[in-house]
Structure formats: C-alpha cells, structure tokens
C-alpha positions as CSV (number, residue, x, y, z in Angstrom):
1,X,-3.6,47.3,-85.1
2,X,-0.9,45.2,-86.9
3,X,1.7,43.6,-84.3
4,X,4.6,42.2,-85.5
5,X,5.6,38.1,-85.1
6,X,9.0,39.0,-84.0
7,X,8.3,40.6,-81.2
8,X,7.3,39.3,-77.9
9,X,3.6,39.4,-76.7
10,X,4.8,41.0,-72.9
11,X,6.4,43.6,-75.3
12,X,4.2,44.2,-78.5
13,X,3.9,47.9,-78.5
14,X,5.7,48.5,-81.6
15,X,4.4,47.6,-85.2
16,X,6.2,48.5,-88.4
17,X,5.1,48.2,-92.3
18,X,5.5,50.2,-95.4
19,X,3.6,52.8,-95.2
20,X,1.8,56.3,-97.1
21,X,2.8,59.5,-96.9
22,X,1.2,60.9,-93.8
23,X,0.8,64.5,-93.1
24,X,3.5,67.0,-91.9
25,X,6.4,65.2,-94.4
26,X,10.0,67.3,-93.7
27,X,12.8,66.9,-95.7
28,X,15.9,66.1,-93.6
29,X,20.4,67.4,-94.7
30,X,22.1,64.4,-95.2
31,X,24.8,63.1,-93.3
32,X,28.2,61.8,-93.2
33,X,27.6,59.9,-90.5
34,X,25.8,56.8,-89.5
35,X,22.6,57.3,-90.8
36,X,19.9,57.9,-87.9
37,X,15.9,57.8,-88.6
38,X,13.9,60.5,-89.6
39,X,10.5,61.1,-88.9
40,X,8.8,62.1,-91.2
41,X,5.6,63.2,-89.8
42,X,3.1,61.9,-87.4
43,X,-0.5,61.2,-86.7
44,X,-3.6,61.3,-85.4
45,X,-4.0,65.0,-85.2
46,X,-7.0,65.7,-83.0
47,X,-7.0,68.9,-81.9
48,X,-5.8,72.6,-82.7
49,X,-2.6,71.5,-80.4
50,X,-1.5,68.7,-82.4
51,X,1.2,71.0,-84.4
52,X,4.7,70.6,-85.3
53,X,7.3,72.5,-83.3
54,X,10.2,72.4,-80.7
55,X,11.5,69.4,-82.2
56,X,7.7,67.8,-81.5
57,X,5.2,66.2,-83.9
58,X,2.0,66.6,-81.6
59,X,-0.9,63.9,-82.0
60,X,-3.6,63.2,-79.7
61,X,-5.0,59.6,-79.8
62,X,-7.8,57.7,-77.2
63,X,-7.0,54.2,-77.7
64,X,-9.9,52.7,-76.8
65,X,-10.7,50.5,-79.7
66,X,-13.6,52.4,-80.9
67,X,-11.9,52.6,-84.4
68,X,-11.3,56.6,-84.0
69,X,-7.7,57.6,-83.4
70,X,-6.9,53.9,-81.3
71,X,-3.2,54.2,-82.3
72,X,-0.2,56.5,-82.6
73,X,1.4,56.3,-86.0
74,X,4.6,57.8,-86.8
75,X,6.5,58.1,-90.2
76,X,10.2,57.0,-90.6
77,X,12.4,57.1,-93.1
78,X,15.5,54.9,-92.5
79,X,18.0,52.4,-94.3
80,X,16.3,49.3,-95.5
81,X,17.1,46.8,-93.2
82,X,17.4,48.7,-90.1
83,X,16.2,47.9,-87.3
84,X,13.8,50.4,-85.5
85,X,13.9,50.9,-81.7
86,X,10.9,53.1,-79.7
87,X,11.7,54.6,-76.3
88,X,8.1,55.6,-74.3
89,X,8.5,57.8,-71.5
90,X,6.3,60.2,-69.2
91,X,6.6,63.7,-69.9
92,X,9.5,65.0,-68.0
93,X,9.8,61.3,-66.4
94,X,12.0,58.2,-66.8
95,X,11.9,55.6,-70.0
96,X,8.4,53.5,-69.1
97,X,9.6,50.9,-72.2
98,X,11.7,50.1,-75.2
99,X,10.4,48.0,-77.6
100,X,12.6,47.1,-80.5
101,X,11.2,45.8,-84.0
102,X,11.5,43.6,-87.1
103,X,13.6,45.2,-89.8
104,X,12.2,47.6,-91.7
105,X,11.4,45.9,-95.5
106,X,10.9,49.7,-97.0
107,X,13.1,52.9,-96.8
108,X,9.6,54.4,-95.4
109,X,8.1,52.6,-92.9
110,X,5.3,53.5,-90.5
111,X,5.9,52.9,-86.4
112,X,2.7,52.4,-84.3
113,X,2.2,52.2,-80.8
114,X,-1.2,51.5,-78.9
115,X,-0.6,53.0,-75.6
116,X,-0.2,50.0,-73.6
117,X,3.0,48.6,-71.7
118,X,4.4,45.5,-71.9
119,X,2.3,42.7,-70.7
120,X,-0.3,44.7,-72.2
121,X,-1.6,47.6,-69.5
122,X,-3.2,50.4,-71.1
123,X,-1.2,53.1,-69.8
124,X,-2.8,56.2,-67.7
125,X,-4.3,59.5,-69.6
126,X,-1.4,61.5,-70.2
127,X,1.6,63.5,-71.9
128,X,4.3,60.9,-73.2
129,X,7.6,61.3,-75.5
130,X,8.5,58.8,-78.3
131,X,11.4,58.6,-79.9
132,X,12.7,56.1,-82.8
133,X,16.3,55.3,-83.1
134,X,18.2,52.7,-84.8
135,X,18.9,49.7,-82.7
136,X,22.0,49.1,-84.9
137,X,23.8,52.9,-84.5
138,X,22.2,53.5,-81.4
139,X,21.0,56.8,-83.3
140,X,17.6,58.7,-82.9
141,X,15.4,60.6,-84.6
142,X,15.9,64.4,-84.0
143,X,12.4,65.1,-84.4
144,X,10.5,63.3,-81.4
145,X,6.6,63.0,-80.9
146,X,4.7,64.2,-78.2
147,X,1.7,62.1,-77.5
148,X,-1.4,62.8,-75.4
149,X,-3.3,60.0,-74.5
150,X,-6.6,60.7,-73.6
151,X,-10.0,59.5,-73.2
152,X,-12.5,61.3,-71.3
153,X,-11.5,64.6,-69.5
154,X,-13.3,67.1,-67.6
155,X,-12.5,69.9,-65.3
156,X,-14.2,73.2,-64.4
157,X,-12.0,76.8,-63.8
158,X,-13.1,76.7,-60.3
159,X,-10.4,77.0,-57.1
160,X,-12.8,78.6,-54.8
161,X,-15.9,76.1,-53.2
162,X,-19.0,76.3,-55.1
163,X,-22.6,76.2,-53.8
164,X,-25.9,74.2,-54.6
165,X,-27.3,75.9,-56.9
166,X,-24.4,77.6,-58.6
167,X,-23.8,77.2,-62.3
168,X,-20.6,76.1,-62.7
169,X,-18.4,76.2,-66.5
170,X,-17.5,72.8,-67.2
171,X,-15.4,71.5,-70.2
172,X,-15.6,67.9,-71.3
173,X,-12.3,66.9,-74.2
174,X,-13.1,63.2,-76.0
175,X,-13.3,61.9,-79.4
176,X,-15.8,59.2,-78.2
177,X,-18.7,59.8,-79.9
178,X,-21.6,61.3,-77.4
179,X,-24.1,61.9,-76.0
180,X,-22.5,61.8,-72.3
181,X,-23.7,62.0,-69.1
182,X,-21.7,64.5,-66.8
183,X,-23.3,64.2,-62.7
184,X,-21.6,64.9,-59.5
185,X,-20.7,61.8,-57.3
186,X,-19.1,62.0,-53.4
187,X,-15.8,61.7,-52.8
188,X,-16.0,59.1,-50.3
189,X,-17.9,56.6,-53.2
190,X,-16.5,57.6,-56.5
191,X,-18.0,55.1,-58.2
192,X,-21.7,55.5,-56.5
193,X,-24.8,56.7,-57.9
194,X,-24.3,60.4,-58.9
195,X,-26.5,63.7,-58.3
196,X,-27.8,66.1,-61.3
197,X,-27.0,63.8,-64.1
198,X,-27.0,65.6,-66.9
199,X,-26.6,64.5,-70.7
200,X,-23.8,66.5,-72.8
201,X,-24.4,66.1,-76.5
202,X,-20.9,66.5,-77.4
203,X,-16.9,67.5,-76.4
204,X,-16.5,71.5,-75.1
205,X,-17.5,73.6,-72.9
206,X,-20.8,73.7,-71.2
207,X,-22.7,74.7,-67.9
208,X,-23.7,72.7,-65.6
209,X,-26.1,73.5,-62.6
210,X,-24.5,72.4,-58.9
211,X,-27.4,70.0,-57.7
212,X,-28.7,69.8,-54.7
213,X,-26.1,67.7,-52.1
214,X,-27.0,66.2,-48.6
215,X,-23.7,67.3,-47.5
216,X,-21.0,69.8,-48.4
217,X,-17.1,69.0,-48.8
218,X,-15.5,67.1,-51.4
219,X,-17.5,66.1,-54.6
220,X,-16.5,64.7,-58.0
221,X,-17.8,66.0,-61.3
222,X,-17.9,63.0,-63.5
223,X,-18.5,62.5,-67.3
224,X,-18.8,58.7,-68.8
225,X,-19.2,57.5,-71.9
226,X,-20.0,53.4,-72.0
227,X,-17.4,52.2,-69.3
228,X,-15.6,54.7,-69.8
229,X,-15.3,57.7,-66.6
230,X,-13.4,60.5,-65.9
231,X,-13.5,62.8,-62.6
232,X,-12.5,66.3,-60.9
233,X,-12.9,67.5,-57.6
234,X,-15.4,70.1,-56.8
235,X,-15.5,71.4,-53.1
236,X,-18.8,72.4,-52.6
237,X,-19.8,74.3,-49.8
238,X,-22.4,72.6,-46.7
239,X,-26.2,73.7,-47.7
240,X,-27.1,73.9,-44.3
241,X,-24.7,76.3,-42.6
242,X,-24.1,79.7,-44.1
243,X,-20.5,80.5,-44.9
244,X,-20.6,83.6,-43.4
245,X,-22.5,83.5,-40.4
246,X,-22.1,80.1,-39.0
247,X,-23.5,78.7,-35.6
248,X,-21.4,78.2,-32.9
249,X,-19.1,75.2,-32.6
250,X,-18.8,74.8,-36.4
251,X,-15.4,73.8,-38.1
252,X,-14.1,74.9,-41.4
253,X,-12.8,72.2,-43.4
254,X,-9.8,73.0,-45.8
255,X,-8.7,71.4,-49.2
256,X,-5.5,72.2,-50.5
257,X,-6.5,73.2,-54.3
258,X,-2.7,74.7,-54.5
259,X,-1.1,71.6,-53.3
260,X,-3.0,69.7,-55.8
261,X,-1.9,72.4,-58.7
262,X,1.4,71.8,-57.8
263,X,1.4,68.1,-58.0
264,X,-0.7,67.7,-61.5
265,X,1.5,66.3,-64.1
266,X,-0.8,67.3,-66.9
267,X,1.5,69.3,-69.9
268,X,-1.2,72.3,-70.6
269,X,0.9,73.8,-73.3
270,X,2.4,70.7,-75.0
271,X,5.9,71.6,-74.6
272,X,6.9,68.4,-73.5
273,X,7.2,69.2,-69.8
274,X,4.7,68.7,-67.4
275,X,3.2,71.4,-65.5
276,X,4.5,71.0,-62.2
277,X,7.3,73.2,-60.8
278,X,9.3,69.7,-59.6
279,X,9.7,69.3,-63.5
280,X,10.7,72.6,-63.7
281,X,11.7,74.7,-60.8
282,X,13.9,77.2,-62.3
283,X,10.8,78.2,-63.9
284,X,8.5,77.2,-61.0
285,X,5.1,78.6,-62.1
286,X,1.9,75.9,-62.8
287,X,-1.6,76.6,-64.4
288,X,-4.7,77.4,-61.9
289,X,-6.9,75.9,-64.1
290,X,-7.4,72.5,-66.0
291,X,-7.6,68.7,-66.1
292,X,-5.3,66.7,-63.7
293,X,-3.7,64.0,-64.9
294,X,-1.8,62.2,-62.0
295,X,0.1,59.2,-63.9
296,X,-1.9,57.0,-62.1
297,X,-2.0,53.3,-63.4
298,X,-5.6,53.1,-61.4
299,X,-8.3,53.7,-64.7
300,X,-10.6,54.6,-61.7
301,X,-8.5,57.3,-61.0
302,X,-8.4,59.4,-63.9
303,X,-8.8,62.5,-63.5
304,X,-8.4,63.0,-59.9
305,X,-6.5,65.7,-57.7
306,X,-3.4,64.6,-55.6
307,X,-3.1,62.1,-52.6
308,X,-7.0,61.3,-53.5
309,X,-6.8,58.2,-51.4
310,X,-6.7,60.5,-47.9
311,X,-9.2,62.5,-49.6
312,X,-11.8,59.2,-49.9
313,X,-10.5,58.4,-46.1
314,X,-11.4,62.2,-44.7
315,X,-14.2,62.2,-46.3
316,X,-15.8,58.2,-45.1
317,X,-14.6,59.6,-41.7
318,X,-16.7,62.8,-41.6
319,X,-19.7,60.7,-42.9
320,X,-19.3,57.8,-40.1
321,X,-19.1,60.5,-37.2
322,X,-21.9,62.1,-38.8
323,X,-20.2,65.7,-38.4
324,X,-21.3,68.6,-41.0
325,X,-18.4,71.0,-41.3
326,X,-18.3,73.7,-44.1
327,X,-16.3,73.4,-46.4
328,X,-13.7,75.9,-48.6
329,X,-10.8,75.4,-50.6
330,X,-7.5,76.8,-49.4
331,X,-7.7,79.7,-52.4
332,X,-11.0,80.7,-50.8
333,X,-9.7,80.7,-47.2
334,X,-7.3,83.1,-48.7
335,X,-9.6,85.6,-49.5
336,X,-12.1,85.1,-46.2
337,X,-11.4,88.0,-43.9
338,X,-10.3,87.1,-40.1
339,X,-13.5,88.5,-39.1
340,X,-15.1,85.9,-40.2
341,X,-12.6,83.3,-39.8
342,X,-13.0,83.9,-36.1
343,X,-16.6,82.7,-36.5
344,X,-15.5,79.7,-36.6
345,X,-14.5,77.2,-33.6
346,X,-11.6,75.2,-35.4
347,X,-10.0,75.4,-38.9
348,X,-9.0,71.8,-40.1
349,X,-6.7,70.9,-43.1
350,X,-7.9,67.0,-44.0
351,X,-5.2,66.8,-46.8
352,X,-1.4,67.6,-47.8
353,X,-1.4,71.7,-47.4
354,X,2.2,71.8,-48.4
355,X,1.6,75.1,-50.5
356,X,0.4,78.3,-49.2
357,X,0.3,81.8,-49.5
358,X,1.8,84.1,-47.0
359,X,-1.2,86.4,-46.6
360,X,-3.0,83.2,-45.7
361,X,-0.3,82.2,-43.2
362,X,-0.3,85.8,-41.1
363,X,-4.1,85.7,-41.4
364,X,-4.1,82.0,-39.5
365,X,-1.3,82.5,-37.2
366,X,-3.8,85.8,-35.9
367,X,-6.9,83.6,-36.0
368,X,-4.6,80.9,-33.5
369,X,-3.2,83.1,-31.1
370,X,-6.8,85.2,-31.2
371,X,-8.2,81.9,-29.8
372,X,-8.7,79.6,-32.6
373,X,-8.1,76.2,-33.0
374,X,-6.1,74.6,-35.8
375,X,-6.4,70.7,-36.9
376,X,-4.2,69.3,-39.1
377,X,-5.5,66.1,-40.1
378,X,-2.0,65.1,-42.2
379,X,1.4,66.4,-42.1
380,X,3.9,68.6,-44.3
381,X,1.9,71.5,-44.0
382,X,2.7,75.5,-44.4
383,X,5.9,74.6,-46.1
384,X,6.4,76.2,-49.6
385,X,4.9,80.1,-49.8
386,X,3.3,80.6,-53.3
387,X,1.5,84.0,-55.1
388,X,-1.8,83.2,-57.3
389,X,-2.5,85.6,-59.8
390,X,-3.2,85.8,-63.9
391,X,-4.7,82.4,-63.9
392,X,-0.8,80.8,-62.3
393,X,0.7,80.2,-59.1
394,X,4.0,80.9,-58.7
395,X,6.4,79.2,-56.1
396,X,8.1,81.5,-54.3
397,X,10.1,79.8,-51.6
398,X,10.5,75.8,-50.6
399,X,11.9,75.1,-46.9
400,X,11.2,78.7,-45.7
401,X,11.9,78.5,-41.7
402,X,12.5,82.0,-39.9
403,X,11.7,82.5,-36.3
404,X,9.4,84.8,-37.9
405,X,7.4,82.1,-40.4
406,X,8.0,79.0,-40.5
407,X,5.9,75.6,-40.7
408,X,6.8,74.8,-36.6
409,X,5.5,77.7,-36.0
410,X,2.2,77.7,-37.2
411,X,1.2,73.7,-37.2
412,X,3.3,73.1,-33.9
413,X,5.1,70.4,-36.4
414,X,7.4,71.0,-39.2
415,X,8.2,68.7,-42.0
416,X,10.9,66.1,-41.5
417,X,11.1,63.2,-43.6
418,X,9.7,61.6,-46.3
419,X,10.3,58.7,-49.3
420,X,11.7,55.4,-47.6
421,X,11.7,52.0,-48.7
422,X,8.8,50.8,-48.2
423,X,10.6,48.2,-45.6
424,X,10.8,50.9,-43.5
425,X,7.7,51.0,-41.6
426,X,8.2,53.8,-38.5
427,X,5.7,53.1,-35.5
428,X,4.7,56.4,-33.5
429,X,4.2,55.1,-29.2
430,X,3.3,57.5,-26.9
431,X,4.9,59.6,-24.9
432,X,5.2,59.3,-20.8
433,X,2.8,61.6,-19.2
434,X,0.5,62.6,-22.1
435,X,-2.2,61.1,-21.0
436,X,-2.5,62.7,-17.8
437,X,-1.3,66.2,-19.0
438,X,-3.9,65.9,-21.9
439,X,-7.1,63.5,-20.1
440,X,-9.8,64.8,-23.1
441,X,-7.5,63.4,-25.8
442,X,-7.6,60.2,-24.7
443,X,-11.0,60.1,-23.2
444,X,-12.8,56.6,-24.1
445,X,-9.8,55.1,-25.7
446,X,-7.8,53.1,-22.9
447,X,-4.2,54.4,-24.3
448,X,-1.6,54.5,-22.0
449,X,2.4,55.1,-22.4
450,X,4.6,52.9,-25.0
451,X,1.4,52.2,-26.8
452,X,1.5,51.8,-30.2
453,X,-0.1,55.1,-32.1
454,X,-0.1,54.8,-35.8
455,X,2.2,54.4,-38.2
456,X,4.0,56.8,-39.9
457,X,3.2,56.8,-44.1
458,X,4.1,59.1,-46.8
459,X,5.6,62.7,-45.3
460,X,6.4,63.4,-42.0
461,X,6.9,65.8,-39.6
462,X,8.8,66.7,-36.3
463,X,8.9,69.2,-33.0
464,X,11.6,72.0,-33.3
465,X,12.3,73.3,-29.7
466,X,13.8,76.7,-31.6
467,X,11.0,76.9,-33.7
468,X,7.5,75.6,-32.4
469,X,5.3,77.3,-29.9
470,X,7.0,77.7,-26.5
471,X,5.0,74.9,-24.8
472,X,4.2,72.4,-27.4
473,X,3.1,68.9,-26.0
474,X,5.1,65.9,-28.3
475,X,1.8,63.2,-27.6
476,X,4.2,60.3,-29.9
477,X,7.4,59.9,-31.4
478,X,9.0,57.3,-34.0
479,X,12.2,57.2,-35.7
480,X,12.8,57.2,-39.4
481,X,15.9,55.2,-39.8
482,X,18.5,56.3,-42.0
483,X,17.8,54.9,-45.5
484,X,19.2,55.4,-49.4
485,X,17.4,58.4,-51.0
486,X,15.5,58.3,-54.4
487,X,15.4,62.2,-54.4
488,X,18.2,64.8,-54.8
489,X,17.5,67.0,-51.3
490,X,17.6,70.9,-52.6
491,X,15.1,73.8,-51.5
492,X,14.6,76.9,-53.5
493,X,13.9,80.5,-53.1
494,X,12.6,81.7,-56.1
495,X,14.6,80.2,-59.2
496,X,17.3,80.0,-56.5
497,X,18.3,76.3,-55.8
498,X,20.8,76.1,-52.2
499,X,21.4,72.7,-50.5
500,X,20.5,71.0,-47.0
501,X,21.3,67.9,-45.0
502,X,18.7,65.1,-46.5
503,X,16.6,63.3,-44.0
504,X,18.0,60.1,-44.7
505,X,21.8,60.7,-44.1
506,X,21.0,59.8,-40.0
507,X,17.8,58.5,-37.6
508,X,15.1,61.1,-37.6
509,X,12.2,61.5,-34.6
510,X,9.1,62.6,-36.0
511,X,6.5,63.5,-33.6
512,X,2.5,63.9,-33.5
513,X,2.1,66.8,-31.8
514,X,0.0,69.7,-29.5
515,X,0.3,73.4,-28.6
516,X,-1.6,75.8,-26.4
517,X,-0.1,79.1,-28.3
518,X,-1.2,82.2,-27.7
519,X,-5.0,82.4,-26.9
520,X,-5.9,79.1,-29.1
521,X,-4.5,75.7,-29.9
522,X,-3.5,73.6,-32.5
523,X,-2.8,69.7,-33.0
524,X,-1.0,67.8,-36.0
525,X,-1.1,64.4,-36.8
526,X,2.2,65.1,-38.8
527,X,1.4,62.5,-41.6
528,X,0.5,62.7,-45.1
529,X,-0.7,58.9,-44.5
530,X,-3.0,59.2,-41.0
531,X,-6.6,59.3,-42.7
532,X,-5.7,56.1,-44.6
533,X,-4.2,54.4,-41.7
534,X,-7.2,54.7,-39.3
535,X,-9.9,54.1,-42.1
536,X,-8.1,51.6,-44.4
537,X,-7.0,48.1,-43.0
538,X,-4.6,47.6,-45.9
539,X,-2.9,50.0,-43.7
540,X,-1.8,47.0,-41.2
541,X,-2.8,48.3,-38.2
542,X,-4.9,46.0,-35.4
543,X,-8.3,46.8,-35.7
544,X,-8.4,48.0,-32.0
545,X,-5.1,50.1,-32.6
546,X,-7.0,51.9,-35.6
547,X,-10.0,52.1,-33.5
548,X,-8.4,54.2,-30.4
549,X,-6.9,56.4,-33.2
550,X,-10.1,57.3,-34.7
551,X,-11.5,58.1,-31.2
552,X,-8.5,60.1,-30.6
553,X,-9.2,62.2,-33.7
554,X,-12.6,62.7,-33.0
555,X,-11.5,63.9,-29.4
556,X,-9.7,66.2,-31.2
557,X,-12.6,67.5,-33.4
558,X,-15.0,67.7,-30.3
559,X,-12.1,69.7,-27.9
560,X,-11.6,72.4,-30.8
561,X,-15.6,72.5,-31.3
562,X,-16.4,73.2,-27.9
C-alpha cells in the first residue's frame, strides 16, 4: 500500500494518487455550488453483496497482507488541488478517525484505506462507513462506501444445544487461500488444543461432525488459517446425563443465545446498520442466525457471542468445582416442556438473560413456585420479552414490570443500574442477620455483617418491596452514586419509545438477593460482572474476599441440588 509523506505515521490510513478507471463509474449533475467529491466507484468486490445501492458502494476486503483484497480503494473525482478528507466509522456508531490527505495532483484520484487506526491497530472484523469530503468546503461525497472487513468467519444456524455426535451445518467466509482446519475448542481455553479437527478445503458451507467432549456446556467452533482464528459458540449438551431423564440433583445450565442475538453488531444485509435493535429500535427485529461480530479490538475475540469474558469465567468455575450440569440454550429451554423441567433440581442462568420469551417466563415462574430452584449467576435478567420465529426475533417490550410479569418477580431482583464511570466502583457488604437467617449460605466461609461481598460491575440490579416475592431475603446492598449518563434512558413497547427516570439522576441500592416463593427458591447475584470478579484478580478484589465468594456460590449450587 502507497502512504503518503504528508501525513503523519499515528495517522496514515489515507493514500491518494492518480488513478484507473475502477468498476461501478457514475456520472454525477453538476453544481452551482462548491464543488464536493464524487465517487466514482469502489473496490474490492468479493462477494455477491458487494453491489451498488442505497447511496452505498459495497466492497469486502481482508487486510491481512496476503496480497488478495489487503486494501479498500475508492474512486474520486474532485478539483485538482483539493484536498481529500476520509471519515471511518462503525456501522451505526460514532466517527473512529479522520484522516485528511495531500492534495490531489489529478481531477481522478484513488483514496485507500488499510483498515487500521491511527497508531496503526488493525481494526476489528466488521461493517464500517467511509465517506470522502473536501477538507476545503467541508463537502462530501453523496455516494458513501460500506466496507466489511473480514478475515476468517464461521458460524453454524444452530440456537438450540447440540449433541456429540450430531452433524452440525457450518459455514466458513475468507478469501485466504485454504485448506483450513475448523475443530471445536472449550470455552474456558479458547486458545487450547481443539477436539475433531477437521480440514476445510475451501470458503462455504460444510458439515461438520460434533466430536466427542469430556464435558457438555459452552464450546467454540473454530476455523484458522496460518495465525489467523476465528470462533462461535456452540452449547453442546453433557454426554453423560440424558436431557430428558436426568438423575436426581442435576442442574440445567442456561445460555442466553437471544441476549447474544441482540447484542451482535454484525450488518447481515449490508444496509449500513447493524443488526441489533439498539441501532434500530423502531424497527427492533435481529437475525437468528449468523456470524457475530462484537467490535471488539481483542483479535482473539473475533467472532465471539456477547459478554464472552463471564462466559470463560462460568465456564473455569464449573471445571474447578468439578460439577457436570447439562447444558441448553435459552431457545431450547423454550421449547422443553415443564414436565421435564421439573426433572431437574435447579435451573441456572451463568450469563446476561436480558431477553426472553414470555412462554418461557410463565413456564419458569410454574417450575419455581412448583418447587424448583432458580440460580442466577449475573444480573439484568427477564427484562425485555421477545417472539422468535421465520429465522428473527422480534423485540416486543423493554422495561416490562406488571405485578403480573415482571423481572422482580421471577429473579427476586430486577434491573437497576448500569454504565458508570469507571471511577465509580460500588462495594456490596452484607446485610445484619443474613447469616443467621441463611446458616448454609455462608457455611465454610467465615462472613459475618459489614463484610465486604463483591463488587458491583457492568449491570445491576435491586429488591422491589411491590414487586419481588413477598419474603425475599436482601443478603448485600451497595449504592450506585449518582453519576453523568452516556445513554439516553427510554424503554419501548413495540416500536413505541415512552420515557423513565434514568438511574443516574440520584443514589441507587442495588442488592444480591434470596426468595423462598411459592414451593421453590431462587437467588440472584444481580450482576452482569460476578463470574469475572470471583475468578479474575484483575477484578481487584483480596484474594480471600474472592475466595469466600466463590464458596458462597458453590453453597448456592449445592443448596438448590439437594
């Protein structure tokens, strides 16, 4: 790639030079104004999607300097002499950079960019908008170009938990040159040694045979080419218990497939929007299937679902207590009837449930008060109701609380706050009299009241006396200062945006909580960040405070197994 002198090393992104006609040339109406650029066209085009439309020239490029399709390169024509200006932004997302250029020597020039940021990061997989303007009339280009930049991708069109055994569809997108190897690696050591390695001669779909795992829950189909690795999360089921007849004491272990759909900022159709419903929630519908592409500035992390980090945590946690749950993703435990959920001693959600459906809700909230036992290993769970069907989910309510349905109701704790500075660090100390009231929680760990228990990270929830189970234990509390908000606070019911009070006009409690309700129980961490903060120290907590939390949520796990 050519770089211009001119420009600054930290910021050498942008390359311009005379250049040949490339393909997709428009003619453009004069104007009696200023004159702004006009692109011409734009390349590489890679794949059936890289079309022209909607004010877009698509191209797909994979710089990673293998000589195939390393750069974008986009045609202007513009006054000799001006000076070119390119503005790089996520799909739907703020400006990442502007880099501005040496003047143009032709009335055609070519504008590259190489996919890094300045300093020279390569930015993550993804869906970005370029746009050239004129740094001298501040004028831009009507036509803009929607990039995807991509190395390796791989997903498979499964939302239910698979088995060993199972052939599984599996589609692998590059322009690497092959073969590939595609295996299946755990999610608590992405990077380890794989299972059922399999070679993949070249990019498209394929099956691929679920190998044999020593353990079900959270796996990671992954493809590589040279250095080069790319992942998806599988949930397969546990070989050694049967899903429908398991032996007493066993848990179910939930992953929140919907929660991760909602959160994927990959742009499916190439409109320019990602495919979440926060990019879009008057239209608040996102894919079922596909690659996720999180944004991520972690390489290693390509490819991976939502809050993956408490996913790695859950997952080293199950392993170092040596417990074999089964395992189901939360579109599966949708369809599982409550005869069979009742087969089961507990039902724990290890991640971020925010996203549900409301058969799913009734069904649980029967299983609870029927005498089951609910875990919920994080917090902002049972918030948003969605319907899947066709191959979408579709949101249809955010901040639903009735006396009927509501968050409180089901996970004792309901979502409070969430997004602080990160000088803001809230520590949860327990409650007078929990100890005594609750002697099995605390069995083995030496707590006592005022103690420190945890810190609060990521989203966060709270007891409502009105709207949690008549009875429900708070076991610690912390306050969420008040703090200046990065997110506009509105909840929607269907396309249907109304306002509420923000968390972080005034102090908050937020609460770890536990209910006897009905004939069952339930307990909630209440935070998106508690695997991480009892398995990670980078979470800052004393290594005996992180130590008396995991026993306390293994005394959890034990109680509910009974």
């Amino acid at each position: 790639m050519r770089r211009l002198s001119t420009v600054a090393p930290a910021v050498a992104a942008l390359a311009l030079a005379s250049a040949a006609p490339l393909a997709g040339a428009a003619k453009q109406p004069r104007s009696s104004q200023p004159a702004r650029p006009v692109v011409l066209g734009a390349g590489p085009t890679a794949e059936p999607s890289d079309r022209p439309g909607d004010g877009f020239r698509r191209v797909t490029f994979s710089p990673d300097g293998d000589g195939r399709d390393d750069v974008v390169a986009v045609r202007v024509r513009a006054p000799k002499g001006t000076r070119l200006r390119l503005h790089v932004r996520l799909a739907s997302g703020a400006t990442l950079l502007t880099v501005t250029g040496s003047r143009t020597a032709a009335r055609v020039s070519r504008v590259t960019w190489d996919g890094r940021a300045p300093g020279g990061r390569r930015l993550p997989d993804g869906s970005y908008v370029l746009r050239v303007c004129s740094a001298t009339t501040h004028r831009c280009a009507a036509t803009r170009v929607l990039v995807h930049l991509r190395l390796v991708t791989v997903y498979t069109p499964e939302a239910q938990g698979v088995s060993a055994g199972q052939t599984v569809r599996v589609h692998v997108a590059t322009d690497r040159a092959g073969p590939y190897t595609l295996d299946l690696v755990s999610a608590s050591s992405p990077t380890g040694r794989g299972l059922g390695a399999q070679a993949v001669a070249q990019p498209g779909w394929l099956e691929y045979r679920v190998p044999d795992v020593p353990a079900g829950g959270l796996w990671l189909l992954r493809v590589r080419s040279g250095s080069f690795a790319a992942r998806f999360p599988l949930v397969v089921h546990e070989p050694a218990l049967p899903l429908d007849d398991p032996p007493h004491g066993t848990a179910l272990v939930v992953y929140p497939y919907i929660t991760w759909r909602a959160y994927n900022r990959y742009d499916e159709n190439r409109d320019g929007r990602i495919d979440s419903w926060y990019a879009h929630p008057r239209d608040p519908v996102v894919p079922l299937f596909g690659p996720f592409e999180m944004g991520r500035p972690e390489i290693s992390l390509a490819g991976r679902e939502a809050h993956a980090s408490g996913q790695r945590a859950f997952a080293g946690w199950v392993q170092a207590h040596h417990l074999s749950p089964q395992a189901v993703t939360d579109v599966e435990l949708g369809r599982l009837p409550l005869s069979l959920l009742r087969r089961y001693a507990t039902i724990v959600f290890e991640g971020h449930t925010e996203y549900y459906e409301p058969r799913t809700y009734a069904r649980l909230l029967r299983y609870r008060d029927g005498g089951g036992r609910l875990y919920f290993f994080q917090g902002n769970s049972f918030y948003g109701a969605v319907r899947i069907g066709g191959g979408k989910i579709v949101r249809l309510s955010y901040r639903y609380r009735t006396a009927a349905r509501s968050d409180f109701k089901l996970a004792a704790d309901g979502f409070r706050s969430c997004c602080w500075p990160a000088s803001i660090r809230p520590v949860y100390h327990l409650l007078p009299g929990v100890t005594e009231e609750l002697p099995w929680l605390f069995e083995g760990t030496g707590l006592k009241a005022g103690d420190a228990f945890g810190v609060a990270m990521g989203e966060v929830d709270t007891v409502d006396p009105q709207l949690s189970p008549r009875g429900t234990i708070r076991i610690a509390s912390a306050t969420v200062p008040r703090f200046t908000p990065t997110l506009k606070a509105v909840a929607w019911l269907g396309t249907r945006p109304f306002p509420y009070e923000p968390s972080s006009v005034r102090p908050r409690r937020i609460d770890i909580a536990y209910a006897a309700a009905g004939r069952g129980e339930v307990f909630s961490w209440g935070n998106t960040g508690f695997a991480e903060t009892i398995r990670s120290p980078g979470a800052g907590l004393p290594r005996r405070e992180r130590a008396a939390l995991d026993r306390v949520a293994l005394n959890v796990w034990r109680w509910f197994t009974r």
